[in-house]
C-alpha positions as CSV (number, residue, x, y, z in Angstrom):
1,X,190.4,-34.3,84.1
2,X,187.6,-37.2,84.5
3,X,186.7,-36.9,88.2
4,X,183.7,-39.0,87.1
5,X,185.1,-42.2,89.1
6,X,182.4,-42.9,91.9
7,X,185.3,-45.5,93.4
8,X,187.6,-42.8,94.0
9,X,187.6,-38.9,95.5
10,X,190.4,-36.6,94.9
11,X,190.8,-33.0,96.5
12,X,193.4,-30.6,96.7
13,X,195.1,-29.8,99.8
14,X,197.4,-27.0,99.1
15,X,199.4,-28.2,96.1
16,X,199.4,-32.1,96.6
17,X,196.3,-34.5,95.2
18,X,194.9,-36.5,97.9
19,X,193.3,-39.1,95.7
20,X,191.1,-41.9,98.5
21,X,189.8,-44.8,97.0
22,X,186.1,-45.0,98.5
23,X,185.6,-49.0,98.2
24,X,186.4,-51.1,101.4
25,X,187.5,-53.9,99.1
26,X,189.1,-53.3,95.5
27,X,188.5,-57.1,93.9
28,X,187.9,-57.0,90.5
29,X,189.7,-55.5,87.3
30,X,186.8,-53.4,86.2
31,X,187.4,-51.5,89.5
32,X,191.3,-51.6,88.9
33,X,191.1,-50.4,85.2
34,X,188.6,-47.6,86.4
35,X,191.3,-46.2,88.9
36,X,193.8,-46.3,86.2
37,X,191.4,-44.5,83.7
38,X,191.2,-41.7,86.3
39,X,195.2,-41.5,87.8
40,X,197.0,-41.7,84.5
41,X,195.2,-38.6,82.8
42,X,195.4,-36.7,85.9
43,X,199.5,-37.5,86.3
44,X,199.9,-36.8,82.6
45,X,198.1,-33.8,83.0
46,X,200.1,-32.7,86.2
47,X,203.7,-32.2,85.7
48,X,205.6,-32.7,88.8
49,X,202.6,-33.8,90.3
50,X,202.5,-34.5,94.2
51,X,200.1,-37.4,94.9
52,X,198.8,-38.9,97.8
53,X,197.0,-41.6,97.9
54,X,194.9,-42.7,101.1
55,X,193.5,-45.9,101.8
56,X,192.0,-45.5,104.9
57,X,188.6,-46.8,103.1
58,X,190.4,-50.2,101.9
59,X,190.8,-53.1,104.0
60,X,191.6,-55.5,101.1
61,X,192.9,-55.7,97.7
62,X,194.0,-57.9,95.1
63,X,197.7,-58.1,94.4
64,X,196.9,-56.5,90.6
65,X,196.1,-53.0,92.7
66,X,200.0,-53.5,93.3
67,X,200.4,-53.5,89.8
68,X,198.6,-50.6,89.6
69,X,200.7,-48.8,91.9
70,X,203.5,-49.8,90.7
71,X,202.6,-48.3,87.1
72,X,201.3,-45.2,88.6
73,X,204.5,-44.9,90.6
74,X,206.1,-45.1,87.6
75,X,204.6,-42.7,85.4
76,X,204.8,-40.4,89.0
77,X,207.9,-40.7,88.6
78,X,208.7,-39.9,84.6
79,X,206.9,-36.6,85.5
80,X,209.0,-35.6,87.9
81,X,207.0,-36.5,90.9
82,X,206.3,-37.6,93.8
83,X,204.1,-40.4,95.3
84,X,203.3,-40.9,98.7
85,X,200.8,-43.9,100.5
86,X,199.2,-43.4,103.7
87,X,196.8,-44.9,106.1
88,X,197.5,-48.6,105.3
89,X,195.1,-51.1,106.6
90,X,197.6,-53.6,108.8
91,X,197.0,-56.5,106.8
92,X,197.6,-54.6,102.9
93,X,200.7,-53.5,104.8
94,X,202.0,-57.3,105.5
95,X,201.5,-57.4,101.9
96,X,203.7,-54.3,101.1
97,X,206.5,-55.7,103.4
98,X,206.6,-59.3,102.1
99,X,206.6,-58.3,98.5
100,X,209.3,-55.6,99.4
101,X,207.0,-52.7,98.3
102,X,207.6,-51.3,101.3
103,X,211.0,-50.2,99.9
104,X,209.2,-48.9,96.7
105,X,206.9,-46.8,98.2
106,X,206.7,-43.8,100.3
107,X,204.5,-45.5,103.3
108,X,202.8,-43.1,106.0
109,X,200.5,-44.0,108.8
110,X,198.2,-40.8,108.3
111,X,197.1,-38.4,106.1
112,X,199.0,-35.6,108.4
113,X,202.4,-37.4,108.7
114,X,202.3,-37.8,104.9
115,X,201.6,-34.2,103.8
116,X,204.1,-32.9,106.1
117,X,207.1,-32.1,103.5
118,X,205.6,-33.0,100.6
């Protein structure tokens, strides 16, 4: 598993990836195809993998980091999965509302609500 992604940590807590993006702002697609490089092996790797991702670092992205959820939501799901989101900045979280991602996504306002039942 590449782990070599300087934008991004990922640790285990009990059996569910906490993967946190460490840039404030996620802009450009070099950043974007770098976090894909690193979730797609480690879901394909991970059958029935349980991922949470936590963007308390982020306060702003660009719409194709949607995208990129959405794919890795996707492949999530093929592998039997689960993916949760947690610790939204207020503004991305307009964003996930107005585009109806909101009803996509498994949203949590912290890390402890979204771990709980996973």
């Amino acid at each position: 598993m590449d782990q070599s992604n300087p934008n991004l940590s990922i640790e285990y807590i009990d059996s569910v990836a906490v993967a946190v993006p460490t840039d404030a702002k996620i802009l450009d697609e070099d950043q974007i195809q770098a976090l894909e490089k690193t979730f797609m092996p480690l879901i394909e790797q991970t059958s029935g993998i349980r991922l949470l991702i936590d963007f308390s670092n982020v306060q702003f992205l660009t719409s194709s980091v949607l995208g990129l959820l959405i794919r890795i939501n996707r492949k999530v799901l093929q592998s039997e999965g689960r993916l949760r989101l947690c610790c939204i900045d207020p503004k991305i979280l307009e964003i996930f509302k107005i585009t109806r991602l909101d009803k996509v996504f498994e949203l949590y306002q912290d890390r402890q609500q979204a771990l709980e039942g996973f």
